[in-house]
N, CA and C atoms of all chains as a GROMACS GRO file, in nm:
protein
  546
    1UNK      N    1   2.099  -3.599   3.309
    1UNK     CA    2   2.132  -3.469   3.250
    1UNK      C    3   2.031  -3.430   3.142
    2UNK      N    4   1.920  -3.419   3.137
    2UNK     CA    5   1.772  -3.436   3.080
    2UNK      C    6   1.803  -3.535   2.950
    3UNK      N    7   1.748  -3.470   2.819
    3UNK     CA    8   1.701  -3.551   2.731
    3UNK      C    9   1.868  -3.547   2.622
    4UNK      N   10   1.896  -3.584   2.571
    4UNK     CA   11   2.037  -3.574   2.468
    4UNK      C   12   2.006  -3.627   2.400
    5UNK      N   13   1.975  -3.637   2.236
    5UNK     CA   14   1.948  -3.675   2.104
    5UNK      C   15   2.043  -3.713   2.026
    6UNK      N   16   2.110  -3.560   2.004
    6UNK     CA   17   2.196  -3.527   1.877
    6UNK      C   18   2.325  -3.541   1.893
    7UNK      N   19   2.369  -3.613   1.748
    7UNK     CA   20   2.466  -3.612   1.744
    7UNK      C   21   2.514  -3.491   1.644
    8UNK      N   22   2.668  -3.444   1.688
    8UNK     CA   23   2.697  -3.319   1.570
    8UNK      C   24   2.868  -3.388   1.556
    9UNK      N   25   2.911  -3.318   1.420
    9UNK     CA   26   3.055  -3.364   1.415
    9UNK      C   27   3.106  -3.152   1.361
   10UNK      N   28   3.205  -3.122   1.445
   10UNK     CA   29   3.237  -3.001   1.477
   10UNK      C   30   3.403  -3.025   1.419
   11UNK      N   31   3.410  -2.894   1.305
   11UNK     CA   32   3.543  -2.934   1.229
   11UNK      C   33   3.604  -2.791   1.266
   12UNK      N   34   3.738  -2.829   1.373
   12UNK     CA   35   3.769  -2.686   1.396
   12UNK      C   36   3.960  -2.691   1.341
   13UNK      N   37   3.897  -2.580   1.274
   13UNK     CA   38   4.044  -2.507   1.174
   13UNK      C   39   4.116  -2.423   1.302
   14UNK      N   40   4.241  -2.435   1.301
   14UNK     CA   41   4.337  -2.352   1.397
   14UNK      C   42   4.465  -2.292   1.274
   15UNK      N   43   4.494  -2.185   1.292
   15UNK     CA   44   4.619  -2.138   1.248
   15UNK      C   45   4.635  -2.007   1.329
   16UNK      N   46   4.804  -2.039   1.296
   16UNK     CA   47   4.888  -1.909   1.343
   16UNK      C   48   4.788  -1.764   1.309
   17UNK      N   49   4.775  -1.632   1.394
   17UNK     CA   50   4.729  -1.517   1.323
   17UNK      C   51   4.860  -1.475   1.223
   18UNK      N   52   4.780  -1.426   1.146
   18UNK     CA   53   4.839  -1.373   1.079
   18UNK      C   54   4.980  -1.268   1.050
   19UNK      N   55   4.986  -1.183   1.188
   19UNK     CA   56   5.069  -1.140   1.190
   19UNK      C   57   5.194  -1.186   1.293
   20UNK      N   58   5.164  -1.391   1.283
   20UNK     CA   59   5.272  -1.452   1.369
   20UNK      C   60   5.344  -1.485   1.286
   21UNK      N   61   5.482  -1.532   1.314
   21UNK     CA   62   5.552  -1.612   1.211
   21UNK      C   63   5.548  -1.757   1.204
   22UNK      N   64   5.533  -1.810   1.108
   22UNK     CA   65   5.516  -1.960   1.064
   22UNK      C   66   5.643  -2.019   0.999
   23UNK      N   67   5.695  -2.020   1.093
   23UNK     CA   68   5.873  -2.114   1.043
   23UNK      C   69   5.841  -2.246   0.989
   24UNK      N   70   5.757  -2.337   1.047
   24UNK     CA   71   5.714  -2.479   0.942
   24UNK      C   72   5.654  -2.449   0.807
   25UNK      N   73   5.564  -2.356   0.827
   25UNK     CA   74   5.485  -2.284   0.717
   25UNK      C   75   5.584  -2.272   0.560
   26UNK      N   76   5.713  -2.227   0.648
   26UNK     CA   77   5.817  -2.140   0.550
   26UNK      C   78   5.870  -2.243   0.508
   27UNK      N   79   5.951  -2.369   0.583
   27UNK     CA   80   6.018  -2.457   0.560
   27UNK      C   81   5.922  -2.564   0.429
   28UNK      N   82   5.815  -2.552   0.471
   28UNK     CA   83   5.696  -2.654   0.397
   28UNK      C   84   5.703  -2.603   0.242
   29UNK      N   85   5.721  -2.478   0.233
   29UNK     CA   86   5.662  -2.372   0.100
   29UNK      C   87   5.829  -2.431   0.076
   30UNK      N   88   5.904  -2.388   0.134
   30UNK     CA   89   6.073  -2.401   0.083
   30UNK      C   90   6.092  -2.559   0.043
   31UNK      N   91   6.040  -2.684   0.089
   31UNK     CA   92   6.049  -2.782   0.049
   31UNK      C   93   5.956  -2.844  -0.079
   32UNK      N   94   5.846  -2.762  -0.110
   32UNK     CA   95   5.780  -2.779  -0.195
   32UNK      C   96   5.822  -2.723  -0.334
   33UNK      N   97   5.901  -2.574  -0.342
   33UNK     CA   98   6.003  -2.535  -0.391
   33UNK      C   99   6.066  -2.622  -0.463
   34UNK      N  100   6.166  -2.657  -0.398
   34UNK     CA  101   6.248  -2.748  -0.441
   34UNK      C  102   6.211  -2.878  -0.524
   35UNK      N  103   6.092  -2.953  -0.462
   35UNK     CA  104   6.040  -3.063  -0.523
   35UNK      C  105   5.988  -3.004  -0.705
   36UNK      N  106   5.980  -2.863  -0.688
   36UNK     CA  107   5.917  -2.802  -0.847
   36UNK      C  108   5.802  -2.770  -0.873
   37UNK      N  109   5.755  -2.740  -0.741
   37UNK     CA  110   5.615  -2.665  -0.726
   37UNK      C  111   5.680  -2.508  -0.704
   38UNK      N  112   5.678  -2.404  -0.802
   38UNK     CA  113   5.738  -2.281  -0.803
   38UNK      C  114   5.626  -2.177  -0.798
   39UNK      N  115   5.509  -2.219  -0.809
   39UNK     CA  116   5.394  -2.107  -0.780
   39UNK      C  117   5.312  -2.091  -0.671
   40UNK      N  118   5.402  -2.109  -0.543
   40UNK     CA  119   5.351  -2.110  -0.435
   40UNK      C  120   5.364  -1.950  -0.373
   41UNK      N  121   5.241  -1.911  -0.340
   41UNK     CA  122   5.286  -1.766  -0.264
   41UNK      C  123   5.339  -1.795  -0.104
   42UNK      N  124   5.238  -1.878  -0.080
   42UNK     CA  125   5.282  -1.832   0.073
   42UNK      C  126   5.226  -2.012   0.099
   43UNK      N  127   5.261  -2.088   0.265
   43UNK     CA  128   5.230  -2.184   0.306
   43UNK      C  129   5.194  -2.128   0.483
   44UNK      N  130   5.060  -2.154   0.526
   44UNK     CA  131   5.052  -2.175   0.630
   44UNK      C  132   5.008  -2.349   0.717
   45UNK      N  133   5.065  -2.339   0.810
   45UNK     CA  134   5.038  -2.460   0.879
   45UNK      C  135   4.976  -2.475   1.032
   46UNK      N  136   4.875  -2.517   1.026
   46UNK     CA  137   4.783  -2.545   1.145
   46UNK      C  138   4.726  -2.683   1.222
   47UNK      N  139   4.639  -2.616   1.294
   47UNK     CA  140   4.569  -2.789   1.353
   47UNK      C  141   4.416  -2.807   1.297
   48UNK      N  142   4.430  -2.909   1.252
   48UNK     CA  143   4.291  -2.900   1.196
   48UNK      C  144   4.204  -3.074   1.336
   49UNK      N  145   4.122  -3.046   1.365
   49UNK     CA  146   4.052  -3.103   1.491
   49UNK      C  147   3.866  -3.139   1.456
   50UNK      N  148   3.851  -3.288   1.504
   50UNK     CA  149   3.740  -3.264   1.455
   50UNK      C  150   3.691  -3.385   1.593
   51UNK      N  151   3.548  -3.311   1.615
   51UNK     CA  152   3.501  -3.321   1.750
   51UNK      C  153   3.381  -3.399   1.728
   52UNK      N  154   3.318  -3.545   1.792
   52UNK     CA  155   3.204  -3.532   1.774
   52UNK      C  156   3.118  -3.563   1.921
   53UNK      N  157   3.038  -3.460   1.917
   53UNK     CA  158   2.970  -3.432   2.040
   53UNK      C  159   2.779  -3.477   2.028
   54UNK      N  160   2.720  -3.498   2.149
   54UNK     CA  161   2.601  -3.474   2.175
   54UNK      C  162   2.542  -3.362   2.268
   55UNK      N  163   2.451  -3.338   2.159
   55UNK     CA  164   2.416  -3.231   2.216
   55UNK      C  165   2.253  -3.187   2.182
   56UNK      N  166   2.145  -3.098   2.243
   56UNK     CA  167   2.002  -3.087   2.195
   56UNK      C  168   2.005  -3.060   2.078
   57UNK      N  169   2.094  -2.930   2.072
   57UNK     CA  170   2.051  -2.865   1.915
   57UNK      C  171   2.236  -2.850   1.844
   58UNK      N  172   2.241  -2.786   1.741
   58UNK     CA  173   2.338  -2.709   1.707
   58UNK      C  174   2.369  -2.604   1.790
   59UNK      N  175   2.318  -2.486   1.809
   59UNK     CA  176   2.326  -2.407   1.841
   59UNK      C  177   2.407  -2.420   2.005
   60UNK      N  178   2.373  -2.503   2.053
   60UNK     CA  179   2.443  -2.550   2.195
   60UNK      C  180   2.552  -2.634   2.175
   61UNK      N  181   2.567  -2.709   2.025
   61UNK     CA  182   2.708  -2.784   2.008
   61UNK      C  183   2.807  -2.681   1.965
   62UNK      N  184   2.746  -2.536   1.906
   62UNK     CA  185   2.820  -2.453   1.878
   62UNK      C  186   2.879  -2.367   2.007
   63UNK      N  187   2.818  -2.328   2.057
   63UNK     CA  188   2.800  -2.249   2.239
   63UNK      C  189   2.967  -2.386   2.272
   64UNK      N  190   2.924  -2.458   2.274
   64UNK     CA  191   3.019  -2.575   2.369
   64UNK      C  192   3.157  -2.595   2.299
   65UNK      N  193   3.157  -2.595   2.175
   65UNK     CA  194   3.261  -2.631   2.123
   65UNK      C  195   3.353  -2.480   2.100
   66UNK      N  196   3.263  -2.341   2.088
   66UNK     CA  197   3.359  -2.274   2.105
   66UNK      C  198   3.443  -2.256   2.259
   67UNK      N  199   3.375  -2.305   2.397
   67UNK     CA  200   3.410  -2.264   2.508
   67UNK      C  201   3.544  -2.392   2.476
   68UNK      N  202   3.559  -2.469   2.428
   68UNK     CA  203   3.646  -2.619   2.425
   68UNK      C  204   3.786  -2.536   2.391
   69UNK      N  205   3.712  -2.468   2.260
   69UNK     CA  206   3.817  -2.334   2.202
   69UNK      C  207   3.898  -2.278   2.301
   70UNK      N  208   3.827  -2.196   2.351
   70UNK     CA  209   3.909  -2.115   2.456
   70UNK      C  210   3.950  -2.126   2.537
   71UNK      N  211   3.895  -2.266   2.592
   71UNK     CA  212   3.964  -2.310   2.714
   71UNK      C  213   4.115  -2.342   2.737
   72UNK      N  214   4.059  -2.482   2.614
   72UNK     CA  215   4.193  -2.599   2.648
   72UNK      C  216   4.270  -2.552   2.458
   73UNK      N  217   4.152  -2.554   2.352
   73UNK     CA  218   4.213  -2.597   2.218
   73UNK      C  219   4.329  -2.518   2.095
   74UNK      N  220   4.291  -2.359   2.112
   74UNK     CA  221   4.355  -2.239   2.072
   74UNK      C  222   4.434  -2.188   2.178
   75UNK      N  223   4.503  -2.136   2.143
   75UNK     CA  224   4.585  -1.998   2.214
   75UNK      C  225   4.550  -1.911   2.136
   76UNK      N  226   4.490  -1.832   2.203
   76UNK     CA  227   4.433  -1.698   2.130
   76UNK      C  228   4.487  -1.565   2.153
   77UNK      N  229   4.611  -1.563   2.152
   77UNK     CA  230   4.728  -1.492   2.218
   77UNK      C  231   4.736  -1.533   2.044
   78UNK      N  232   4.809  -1.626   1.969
   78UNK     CA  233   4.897  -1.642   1.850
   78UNK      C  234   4.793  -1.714   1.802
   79UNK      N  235   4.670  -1.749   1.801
   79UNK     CA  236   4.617  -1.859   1.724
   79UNK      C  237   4.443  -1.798   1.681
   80UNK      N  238   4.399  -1.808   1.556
   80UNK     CA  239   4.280  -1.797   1.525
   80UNK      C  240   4.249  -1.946   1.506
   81UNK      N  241   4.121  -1.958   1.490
   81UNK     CA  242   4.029  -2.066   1.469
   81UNK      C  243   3.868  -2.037   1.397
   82UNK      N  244   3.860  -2.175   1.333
   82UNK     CA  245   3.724  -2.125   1.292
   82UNK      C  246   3.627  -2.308   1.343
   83UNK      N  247   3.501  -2.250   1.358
   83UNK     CA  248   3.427  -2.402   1.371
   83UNK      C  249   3.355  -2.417   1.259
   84UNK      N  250   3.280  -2.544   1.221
   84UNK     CA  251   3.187  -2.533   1.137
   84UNK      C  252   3.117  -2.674   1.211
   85UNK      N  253   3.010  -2.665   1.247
   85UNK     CA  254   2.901  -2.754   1.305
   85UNK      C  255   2.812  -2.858   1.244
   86UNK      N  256   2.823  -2.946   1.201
   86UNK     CA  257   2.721  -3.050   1.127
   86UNK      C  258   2.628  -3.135   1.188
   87UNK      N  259   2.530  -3.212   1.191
   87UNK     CA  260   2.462  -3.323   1.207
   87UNK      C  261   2.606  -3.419   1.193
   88UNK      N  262   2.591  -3.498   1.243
   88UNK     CA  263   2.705  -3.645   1.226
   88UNK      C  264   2.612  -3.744   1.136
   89UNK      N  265   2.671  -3.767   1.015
   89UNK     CA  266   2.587  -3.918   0.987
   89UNK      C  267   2.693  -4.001   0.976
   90UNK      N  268   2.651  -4.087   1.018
   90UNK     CA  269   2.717  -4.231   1.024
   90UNK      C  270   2.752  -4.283   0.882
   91UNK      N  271   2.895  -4.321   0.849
   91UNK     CA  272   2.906  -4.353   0.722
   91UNK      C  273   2.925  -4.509   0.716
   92UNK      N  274   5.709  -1.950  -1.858
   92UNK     CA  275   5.604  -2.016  -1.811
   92UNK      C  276   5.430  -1.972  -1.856
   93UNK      N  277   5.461  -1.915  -1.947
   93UNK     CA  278   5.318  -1.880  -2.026
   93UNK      C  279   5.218  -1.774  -1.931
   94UNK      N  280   5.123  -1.759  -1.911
   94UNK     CA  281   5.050  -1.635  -1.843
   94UNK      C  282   4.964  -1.671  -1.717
   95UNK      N  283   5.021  -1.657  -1.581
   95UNK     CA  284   4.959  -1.669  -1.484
   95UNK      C  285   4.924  -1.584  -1.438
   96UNK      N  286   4.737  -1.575  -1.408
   96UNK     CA  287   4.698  -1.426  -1.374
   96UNK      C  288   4.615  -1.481  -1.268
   97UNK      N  289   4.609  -1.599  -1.179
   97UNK     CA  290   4.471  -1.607  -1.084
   97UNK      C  291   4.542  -1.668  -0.945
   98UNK      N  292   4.530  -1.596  -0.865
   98UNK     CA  293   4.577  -1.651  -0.720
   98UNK      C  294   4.425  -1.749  -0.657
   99UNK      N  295   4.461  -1.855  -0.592
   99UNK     CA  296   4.390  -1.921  -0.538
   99UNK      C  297   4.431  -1.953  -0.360
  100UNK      N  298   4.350  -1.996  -0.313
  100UNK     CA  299   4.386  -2.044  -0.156
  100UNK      C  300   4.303  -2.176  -0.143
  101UNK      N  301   4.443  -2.274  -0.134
  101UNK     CA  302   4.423  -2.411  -0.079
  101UNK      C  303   4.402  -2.462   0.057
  102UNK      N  304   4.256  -2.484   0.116
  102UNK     CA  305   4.218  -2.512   0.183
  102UNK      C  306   4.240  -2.671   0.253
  103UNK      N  307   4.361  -2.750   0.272
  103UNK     CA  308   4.373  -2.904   0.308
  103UNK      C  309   4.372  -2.937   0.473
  104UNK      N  310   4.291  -3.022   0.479
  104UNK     CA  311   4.222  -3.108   0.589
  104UNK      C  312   4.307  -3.206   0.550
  105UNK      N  313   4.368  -3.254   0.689
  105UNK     CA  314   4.463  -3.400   0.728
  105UNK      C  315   4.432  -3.451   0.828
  106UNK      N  316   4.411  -3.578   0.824
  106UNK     CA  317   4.349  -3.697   0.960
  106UNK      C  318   4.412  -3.807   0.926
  107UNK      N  319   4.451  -3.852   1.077
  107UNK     CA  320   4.450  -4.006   1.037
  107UNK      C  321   4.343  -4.097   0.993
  108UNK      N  322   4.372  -4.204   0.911
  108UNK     CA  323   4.264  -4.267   0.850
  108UNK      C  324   4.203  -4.328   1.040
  109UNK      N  325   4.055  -4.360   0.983
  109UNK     CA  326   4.030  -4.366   1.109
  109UNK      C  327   4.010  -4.468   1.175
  110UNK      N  328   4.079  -4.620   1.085
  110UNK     CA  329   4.094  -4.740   1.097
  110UNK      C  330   4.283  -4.721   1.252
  111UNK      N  331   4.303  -4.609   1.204
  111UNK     CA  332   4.469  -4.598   1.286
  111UNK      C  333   4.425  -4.499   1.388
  112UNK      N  334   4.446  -4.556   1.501
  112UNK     CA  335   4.492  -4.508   1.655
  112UNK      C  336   4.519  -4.364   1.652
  113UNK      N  337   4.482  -4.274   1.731
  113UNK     CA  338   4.491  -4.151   1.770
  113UNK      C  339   4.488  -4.066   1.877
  114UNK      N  340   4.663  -4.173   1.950
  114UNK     CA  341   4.672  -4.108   2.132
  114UNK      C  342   4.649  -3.954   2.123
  115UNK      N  343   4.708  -3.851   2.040
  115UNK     CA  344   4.681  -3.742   2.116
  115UNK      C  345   4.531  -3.731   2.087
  116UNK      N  346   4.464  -3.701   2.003
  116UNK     CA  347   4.290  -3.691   2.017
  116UNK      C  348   4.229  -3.771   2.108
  117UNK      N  349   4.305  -3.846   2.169
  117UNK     CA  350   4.205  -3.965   2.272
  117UNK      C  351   4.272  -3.873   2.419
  118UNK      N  352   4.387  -3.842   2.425
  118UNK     CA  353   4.442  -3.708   2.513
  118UNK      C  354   4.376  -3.582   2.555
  119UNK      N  355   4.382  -3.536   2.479
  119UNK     CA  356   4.249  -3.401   2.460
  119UNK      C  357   4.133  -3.447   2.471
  120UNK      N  358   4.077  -3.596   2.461
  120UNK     CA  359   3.895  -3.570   2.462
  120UNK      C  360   3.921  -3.609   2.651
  121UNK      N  361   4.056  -3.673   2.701
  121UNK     CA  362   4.062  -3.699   2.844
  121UNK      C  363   4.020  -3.543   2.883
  122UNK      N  364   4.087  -3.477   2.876
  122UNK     CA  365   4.209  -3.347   2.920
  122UNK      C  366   4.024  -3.241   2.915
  123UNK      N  367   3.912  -3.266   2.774
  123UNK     CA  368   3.811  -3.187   2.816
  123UNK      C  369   3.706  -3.248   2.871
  124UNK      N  370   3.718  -3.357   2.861
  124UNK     CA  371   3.620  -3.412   3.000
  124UNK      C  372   3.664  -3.387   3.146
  125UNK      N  373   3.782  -3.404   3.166
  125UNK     CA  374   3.800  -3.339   3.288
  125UNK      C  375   3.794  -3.212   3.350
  126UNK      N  376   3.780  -3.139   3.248
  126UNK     CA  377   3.742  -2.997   3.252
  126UNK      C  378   3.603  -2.957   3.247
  127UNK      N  379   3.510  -3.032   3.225
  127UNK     CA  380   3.385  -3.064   3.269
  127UNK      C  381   3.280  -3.074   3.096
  128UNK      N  382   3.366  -3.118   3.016
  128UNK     CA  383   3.286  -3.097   2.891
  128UNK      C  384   3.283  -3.247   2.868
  129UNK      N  385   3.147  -3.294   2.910
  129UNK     CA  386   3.118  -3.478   2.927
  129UNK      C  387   3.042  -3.527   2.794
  130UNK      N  388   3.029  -3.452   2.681
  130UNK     CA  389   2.897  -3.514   2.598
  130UNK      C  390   2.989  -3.563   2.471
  131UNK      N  391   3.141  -3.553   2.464
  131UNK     CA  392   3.218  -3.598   2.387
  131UNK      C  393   3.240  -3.771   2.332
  132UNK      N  394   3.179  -3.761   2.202
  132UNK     CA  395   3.235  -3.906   2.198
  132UNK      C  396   3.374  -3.960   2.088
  133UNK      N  397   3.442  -3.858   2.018
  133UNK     CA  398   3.567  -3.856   1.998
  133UNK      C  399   3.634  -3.743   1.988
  134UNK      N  400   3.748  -3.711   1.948
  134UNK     CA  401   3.814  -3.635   1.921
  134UNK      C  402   3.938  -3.697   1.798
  135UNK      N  403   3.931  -3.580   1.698
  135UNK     CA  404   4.080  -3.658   1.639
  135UNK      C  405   4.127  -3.516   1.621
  136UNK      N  406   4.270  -3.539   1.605
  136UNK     CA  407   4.318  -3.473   1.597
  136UNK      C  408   4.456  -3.442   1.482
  137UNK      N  409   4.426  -3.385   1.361
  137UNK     CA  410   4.518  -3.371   1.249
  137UNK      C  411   4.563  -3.235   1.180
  138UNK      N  412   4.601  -3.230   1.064
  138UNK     CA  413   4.673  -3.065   1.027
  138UNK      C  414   4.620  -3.021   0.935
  139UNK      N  415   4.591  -2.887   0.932
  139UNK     CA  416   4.595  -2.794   0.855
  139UNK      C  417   4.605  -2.722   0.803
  140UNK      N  418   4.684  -2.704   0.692
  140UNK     CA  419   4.731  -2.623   0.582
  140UNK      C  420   4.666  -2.546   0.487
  141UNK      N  421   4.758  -2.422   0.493
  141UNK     CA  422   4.677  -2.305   0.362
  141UNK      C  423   4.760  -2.307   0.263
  142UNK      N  424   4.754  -2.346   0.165
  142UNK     CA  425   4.836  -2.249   0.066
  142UNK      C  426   4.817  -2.179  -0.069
  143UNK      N  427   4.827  -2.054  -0.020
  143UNK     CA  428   4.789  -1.961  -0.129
  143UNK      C  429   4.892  -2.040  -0.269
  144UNK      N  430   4.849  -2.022  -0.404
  144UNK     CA  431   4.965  -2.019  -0.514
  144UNK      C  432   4.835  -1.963  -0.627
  145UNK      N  433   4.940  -1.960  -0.722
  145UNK     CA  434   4.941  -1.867  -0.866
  145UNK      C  435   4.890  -1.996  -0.999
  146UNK      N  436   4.796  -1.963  -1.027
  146UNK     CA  437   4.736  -2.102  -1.148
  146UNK      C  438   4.680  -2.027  -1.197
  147UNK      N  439   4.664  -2.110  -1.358
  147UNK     CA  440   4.547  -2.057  -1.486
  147UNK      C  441   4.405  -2.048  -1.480
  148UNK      N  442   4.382  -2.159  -1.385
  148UNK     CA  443   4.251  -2.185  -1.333
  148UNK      C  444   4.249  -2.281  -1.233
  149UNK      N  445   4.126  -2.308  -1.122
  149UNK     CA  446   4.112  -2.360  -1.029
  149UNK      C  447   4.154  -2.521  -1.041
  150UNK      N  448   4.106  -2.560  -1.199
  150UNK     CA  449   4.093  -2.703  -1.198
  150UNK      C  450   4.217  -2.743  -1.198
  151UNK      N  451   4.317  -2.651  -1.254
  151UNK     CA  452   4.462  -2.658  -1.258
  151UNK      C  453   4.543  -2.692  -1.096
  152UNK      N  454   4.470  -2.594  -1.007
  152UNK     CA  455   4.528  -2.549  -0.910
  152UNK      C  456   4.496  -2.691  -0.822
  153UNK      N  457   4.380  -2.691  -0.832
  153UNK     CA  458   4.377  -2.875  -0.797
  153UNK      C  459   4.449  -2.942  -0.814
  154UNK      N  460   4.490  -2.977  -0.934
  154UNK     CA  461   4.571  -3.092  -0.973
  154UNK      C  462   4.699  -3.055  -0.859
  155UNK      N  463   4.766  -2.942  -0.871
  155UNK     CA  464   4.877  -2.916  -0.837
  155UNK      C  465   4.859  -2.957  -0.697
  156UNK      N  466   4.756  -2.896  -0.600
  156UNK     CA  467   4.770  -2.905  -0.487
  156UNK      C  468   4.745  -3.077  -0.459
  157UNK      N  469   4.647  -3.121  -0.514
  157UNK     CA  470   4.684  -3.291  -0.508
  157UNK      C  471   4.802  -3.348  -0.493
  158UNK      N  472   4.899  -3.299  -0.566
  158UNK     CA  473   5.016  -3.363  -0.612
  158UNK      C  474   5.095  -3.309  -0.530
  159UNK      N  475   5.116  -3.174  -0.471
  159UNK     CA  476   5.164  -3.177  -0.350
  159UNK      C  477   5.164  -3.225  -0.255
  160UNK      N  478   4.996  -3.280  -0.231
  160UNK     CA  479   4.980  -3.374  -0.066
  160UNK      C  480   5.034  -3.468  -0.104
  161UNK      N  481   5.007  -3.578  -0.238
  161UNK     CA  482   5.086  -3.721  -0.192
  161UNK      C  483   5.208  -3.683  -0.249
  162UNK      N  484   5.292  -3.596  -0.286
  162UNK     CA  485   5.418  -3.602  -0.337
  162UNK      C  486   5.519  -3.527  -0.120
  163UNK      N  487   5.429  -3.490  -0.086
  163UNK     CA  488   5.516  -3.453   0.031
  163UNK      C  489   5.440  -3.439   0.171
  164UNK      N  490   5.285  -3.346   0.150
  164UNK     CA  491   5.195  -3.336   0.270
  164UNK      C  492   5.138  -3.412   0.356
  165UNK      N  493   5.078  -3.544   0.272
  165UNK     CA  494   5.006  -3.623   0.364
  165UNK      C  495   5.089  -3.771   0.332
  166UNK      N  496   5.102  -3.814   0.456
  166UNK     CA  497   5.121  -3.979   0.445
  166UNK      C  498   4.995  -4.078   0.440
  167UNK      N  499   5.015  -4.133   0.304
  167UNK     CA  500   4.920  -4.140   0.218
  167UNK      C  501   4.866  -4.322   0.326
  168UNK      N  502   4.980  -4.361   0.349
  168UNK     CA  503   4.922  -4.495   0.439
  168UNK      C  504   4.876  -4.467   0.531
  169UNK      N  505   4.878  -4.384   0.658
  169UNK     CA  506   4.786  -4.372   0.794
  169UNK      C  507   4.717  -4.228   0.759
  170UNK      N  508   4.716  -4.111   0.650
  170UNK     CA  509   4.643  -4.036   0.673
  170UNK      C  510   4.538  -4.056   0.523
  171UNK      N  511   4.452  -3.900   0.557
  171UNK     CA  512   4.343  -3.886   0.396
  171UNK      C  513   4.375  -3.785   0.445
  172UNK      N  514   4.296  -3.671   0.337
  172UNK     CA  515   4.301  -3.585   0.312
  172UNK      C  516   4.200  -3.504   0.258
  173UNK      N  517   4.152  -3.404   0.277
  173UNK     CA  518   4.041  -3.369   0.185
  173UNK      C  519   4.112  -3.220   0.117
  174UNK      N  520   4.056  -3.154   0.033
  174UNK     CA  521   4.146  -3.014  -0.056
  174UNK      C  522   3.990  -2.973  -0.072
  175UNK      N  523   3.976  -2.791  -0.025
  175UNK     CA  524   3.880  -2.720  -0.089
  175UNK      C  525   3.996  -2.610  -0.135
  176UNK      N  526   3.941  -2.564  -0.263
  176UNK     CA  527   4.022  -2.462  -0.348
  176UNK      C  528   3.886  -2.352  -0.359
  177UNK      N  529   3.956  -2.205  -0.384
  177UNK     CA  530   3.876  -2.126  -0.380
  177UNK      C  531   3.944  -1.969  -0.454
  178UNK      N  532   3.929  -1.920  -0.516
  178UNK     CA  533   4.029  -1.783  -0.558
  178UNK      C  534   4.046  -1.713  -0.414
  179UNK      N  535   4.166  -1.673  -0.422
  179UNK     CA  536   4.208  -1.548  -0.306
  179UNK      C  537   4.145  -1.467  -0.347
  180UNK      N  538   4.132  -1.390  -0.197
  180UNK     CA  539   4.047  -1.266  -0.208
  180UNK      C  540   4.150  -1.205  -0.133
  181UNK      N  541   4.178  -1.064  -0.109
  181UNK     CA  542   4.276  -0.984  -0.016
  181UNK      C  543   4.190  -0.929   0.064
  182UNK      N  544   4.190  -0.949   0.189
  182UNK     CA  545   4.152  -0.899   0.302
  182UNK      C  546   4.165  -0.780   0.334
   0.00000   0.00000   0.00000
């Protein structure tokens, strides 16, 4: 499959849109409430996903990881997402 | 409660630590290789949370949101956590 180099680590944020309702969201803010955290405006709750792929460049780990998006990873009917693309270093 | 004038949005990243097992991310990296996306070499898969609240200042708003993850958000034995804080902006 020619030459493959790079490694990237791809951090993808998912949440409800905005104009869905977030019943865990609510329950989370309502339990935090209670514990005596009282300056909470709002709580949303999502998937947070983190991918690490090879690939030539960025630009093609980006291309790939959004199609991952739309395929299998969001519902984009009720769900936004965001990616953010890195080099992977090994820790 | 003295003078709160600054909304912020808490940005928290949740994973399992990555010493602990992670059937569904090992699920999904099956589920997009079979879908023809082969250059994957993990997947994990954890949550993410927003939450807007009301503080004096950011460094404040930290503390608080800290103390929310290990007082209720994250399970502090199989997960981490990371927190970016940032002032709300209204869209």
């Amino acid at each position: 499959m020619g030459t493959i180099t790079n490694i990237f680590i791809a951090k993808i944020k998912i949440l409800k849109r905005s104009s869905i309702n977030d019943p865990e969201g609510n329950t989370i803010a309502e339990a935090l409430n209670n514990l005596g955290f009282n300056d909470i405006d709002s709580v949303r709750i999502g998937k947070y996903i983190e991918i690490t792929l090879e690939s030539k460049d960025k630009r093609t780990a980006e291309k790939i990881v959004n199609r991952m998006c739309e395929t299998l990873l969001v519902n984009l009917v009720i769900e936004s997402y965001q990616v953010e693309i890195n080099p992977y270093i090994v820790k």
